[in-house]
C-alpha positions in Angstrom: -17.4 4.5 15.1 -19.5 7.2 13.6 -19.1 7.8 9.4 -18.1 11.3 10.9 -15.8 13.2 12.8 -15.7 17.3 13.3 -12.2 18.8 12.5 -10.1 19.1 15.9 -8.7 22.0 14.7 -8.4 24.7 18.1 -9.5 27.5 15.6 -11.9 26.0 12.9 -14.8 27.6 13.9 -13.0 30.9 13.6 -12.0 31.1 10.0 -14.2 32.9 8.1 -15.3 30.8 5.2 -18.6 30.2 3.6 -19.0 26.7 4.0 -18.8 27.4 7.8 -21.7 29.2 8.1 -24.8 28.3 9.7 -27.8 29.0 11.1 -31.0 31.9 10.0 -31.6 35.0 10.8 -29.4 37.0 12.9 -28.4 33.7 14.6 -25.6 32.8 12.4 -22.3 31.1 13.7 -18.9 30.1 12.0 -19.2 26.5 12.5 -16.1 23.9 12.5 -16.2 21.3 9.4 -18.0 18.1 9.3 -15.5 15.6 8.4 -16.3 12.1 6.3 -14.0 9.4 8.4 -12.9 6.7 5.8 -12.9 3.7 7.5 -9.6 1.5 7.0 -7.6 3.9 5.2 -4.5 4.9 6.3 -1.6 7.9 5.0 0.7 5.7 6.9 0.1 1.9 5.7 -0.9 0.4 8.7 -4.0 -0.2 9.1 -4.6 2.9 11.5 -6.7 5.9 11.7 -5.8 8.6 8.6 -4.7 12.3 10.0 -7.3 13.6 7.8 -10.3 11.9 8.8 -9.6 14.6 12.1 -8.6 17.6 10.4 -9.9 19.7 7.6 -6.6 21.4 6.0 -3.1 21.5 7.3 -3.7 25.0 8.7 -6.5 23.3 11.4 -3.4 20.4 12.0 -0.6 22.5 12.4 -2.8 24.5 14.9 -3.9 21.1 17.2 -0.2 20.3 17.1 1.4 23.8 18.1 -1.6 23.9 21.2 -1.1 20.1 22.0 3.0 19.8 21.3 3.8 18.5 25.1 1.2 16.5 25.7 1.5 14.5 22.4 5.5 14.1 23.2 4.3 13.1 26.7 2.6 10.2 24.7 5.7 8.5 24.0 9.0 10.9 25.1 12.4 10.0 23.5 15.1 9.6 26.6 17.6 8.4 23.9 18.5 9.0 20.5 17.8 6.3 17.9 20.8 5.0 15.7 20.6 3.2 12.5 24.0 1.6 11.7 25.4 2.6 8.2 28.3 2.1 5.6 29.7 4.9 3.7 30.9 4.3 0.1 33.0 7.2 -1.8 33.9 6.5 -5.0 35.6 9.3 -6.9 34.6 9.6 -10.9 35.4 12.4 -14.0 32.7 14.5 -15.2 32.9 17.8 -16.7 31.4 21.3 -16.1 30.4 24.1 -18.3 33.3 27.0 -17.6 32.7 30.3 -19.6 35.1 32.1 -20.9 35.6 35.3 -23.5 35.6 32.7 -26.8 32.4 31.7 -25.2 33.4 28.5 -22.9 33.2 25.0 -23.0 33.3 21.9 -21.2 36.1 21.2 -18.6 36.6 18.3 -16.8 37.1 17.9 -13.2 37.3 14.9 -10.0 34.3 14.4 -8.2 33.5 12.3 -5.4 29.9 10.6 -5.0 28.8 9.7 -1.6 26.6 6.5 -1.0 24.9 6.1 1.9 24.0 2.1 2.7 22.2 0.6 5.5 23.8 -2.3 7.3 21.2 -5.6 7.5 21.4 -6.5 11.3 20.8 -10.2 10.2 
């Protein structure tokens, strides 16, 4: 694998930045970015290739992915949704909330319910 990749952006080499410029004369281009692949890090964890040793800003990602959408769903479609079984705790509580009134307000309490979400072990 090479220590470099060029951005896959479908418009790099269209933005019109200094650092893309190259070339002498009156043969001057926009040219995409030279990107430095760090070998064995990953934004995910796992060992895998980083998303940014392919891109050069999020503008140049969201571009691949907008052109490339089907075929990258294609990759792996989804035929069926994916569940992830749950508990849900209420537990109702006091607390208090500022209430303004014409001697200036104060605090008046109130029942409030807090929702926790858990997930079940499948153990």
């Amino acid at each position: 694998m090479t220590e470099y990749n060029w951005c896959h952006g479908t418009h790099c080499h269209e933005i019109e930045t200094q650092s893309r410029i190259r070339g002498s004369g009156d043969n001057k281009v926009l040219r995409t970015i030279k990107i430095k692949a760090y070998q064995g890090k990953s934004m995910f964890g796992n060992g895998g290739g980083n998303i940014w040793d392919y891109f050069c800003n999020h503008r140049c990602l969201m571009d691949f992915v907008s052109k490339h959408t089907q075929a990258i769903i294609n990759i792996a479609p989804r035929r069926e949704p994916k569940e992830t079984p749950i508990k849900v705790e209420k537990e109702k509580y006091q607390s208090q909330r500022y209430q303004y009134d014409s001697n200036g307000g104060g605090y008046v309490p109130y029942q409030s319910t807090r929702t926790t979400i858990k997930t079940k072990n499948n153990s």
